[in-house]
C-alpha positions in Angstrom: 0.0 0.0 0.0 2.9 2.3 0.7 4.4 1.7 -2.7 1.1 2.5 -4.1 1.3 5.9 -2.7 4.8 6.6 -3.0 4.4 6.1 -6.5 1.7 8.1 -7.3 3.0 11.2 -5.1 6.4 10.5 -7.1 4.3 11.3 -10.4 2.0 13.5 -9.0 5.0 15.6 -8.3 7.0 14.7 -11.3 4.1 16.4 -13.2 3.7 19.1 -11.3 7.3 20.0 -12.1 7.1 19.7 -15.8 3.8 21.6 -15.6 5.4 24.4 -13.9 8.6 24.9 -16.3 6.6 25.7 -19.3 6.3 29.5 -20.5 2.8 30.3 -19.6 2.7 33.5 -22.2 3.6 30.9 -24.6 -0.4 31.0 -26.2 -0.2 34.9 -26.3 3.2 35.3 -28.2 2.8 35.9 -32.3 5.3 33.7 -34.6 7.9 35.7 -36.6 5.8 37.7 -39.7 2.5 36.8 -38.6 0.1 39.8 -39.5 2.7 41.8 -41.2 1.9 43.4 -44.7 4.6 43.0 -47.8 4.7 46.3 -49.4 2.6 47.3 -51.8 -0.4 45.1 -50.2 -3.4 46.5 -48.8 -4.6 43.7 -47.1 -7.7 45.4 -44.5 -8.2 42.9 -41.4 -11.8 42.2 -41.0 -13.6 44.4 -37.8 -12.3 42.8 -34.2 -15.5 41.3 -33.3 -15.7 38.7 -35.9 -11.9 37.8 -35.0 -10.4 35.0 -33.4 -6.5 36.5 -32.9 -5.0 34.0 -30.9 -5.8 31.7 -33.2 -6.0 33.8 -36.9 -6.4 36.9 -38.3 -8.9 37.4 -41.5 -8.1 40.0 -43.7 -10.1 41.7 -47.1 -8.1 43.3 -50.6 -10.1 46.5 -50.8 -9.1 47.0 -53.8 -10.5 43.5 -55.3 -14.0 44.1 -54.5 -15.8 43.7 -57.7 -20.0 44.6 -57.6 -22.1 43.4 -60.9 -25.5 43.4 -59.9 -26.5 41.3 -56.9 -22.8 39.5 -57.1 -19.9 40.9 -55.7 -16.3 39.7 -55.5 -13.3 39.7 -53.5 -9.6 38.4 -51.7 -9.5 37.1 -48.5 -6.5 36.7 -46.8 -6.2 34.4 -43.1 -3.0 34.1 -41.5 -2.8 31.9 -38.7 -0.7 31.6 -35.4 -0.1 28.3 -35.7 1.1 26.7 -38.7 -2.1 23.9 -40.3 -2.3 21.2 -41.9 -0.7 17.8 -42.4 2.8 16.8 -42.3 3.0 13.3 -43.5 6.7 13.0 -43.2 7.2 14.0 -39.1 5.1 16.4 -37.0 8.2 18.7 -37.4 9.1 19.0 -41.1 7.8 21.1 -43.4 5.8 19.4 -46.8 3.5 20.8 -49.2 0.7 20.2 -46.9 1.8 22.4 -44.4 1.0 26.2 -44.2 1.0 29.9 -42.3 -1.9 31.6 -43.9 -4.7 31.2 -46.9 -6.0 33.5 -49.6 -9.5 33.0 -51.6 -11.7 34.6 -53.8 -15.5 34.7 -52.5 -18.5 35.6 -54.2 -21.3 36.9 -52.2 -24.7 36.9 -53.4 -26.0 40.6 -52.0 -29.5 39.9 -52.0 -29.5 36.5 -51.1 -27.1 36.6 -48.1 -24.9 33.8 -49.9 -21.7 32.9 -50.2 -19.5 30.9 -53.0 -15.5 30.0 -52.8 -14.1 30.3 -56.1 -10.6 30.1 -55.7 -8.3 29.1 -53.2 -4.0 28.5 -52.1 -2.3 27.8 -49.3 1.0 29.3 -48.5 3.9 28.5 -46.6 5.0 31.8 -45.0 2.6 34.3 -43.3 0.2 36.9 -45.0 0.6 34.9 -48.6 3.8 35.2 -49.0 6.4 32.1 -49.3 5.4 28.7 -51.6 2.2 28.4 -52.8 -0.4 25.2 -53.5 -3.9 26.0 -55.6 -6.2 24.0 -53.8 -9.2 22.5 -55.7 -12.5 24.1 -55.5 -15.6 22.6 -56.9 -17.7 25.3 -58.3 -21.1 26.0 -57.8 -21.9 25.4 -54.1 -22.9 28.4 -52.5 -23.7 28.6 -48.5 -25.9 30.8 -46.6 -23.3 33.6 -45.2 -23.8 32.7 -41.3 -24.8 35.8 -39.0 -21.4 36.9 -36.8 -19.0 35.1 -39.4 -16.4 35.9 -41.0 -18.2 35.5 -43.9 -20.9 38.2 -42.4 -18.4 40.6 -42.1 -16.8 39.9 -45.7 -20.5 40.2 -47.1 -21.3 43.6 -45.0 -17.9 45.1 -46.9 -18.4 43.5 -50.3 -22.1 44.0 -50.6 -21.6 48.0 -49.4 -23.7 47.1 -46.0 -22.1 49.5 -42.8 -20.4 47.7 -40.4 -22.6 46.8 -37.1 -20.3 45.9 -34.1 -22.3 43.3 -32.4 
């Protein structure tokens, strides 16, 4: 019975002593690049309370929004914290699969309140910079643009709509 105990105080204590040596800013510290623009770039981040920094930040190209009719167009940009995706060779090592942030080109449907990827890469490095990989969208499926999504706020900008913090 003694051993019992002694063992389990021994790793009770043996994780409270790993526990304790880790950084514990380590979730609130930004990687190297993340959320800086490359010149020339007028990437907009979306309005803070459709956000999720700690995890990624969602950004718009102005200058890419297209309006014909009840469709308009534009970039997205998402760069994220944390690098995503797959690494089939070792949790360490960078592969194709493996990225910092995302562009795509949406469509929004004004009147309907829908939405439509058209277009889509990865990249390796933050805010689209680095190696690239198109990644294959099938056309045609359009969504219903959620309420207090990112997709909300990309519609309110596209479609003209003022910006309601919620």
């Amino acid at each position: 019975m003694h051993q019992v105990i002694g063992v389990g105080f021994c790793c009770s204590m043996l994780l409270f002593i790993l526990s304790s040596c880790g950084d514990p800013g380590y979730q609130m510290r930004y990687p190297p690049g993340y959320g800086e623009k490359s010149q020339g770039e007028t990437w907009v981040a979306v309005d803070g309370g459709y956000q999720s920094p700690l995890q990624e930040v969602v950004y718009y190209d102005p200058k890419t929004i297209r309006r014909d009719g009840d469709l308009a167009t534009l970039w997205q940009l998402v760069d994220y914290t944390v690098m995503q995706g797959n690494a089939p060779f070792g949790m360490f090592m960078m592969s194709p699969h493996r990225f910092f942030s995302t562009k795509t080109y949406k469509e929004f449907n004004c009147v309907h309140k829908r939405v439509r990827l058209l277009a889509s890469s990865e990249f390796s490095q933050h805010m689209g910079a680095g190696t690239h990989n198109a990644v294959l969208v099938e056309q045609g499926h359009e969504q219903l643009v959620k309420p207090s999504s990112i997709n909300q706020a990309l519609w309110e900008v596209a479609c003209g709509v003022a910006f309601t913090s919620e």
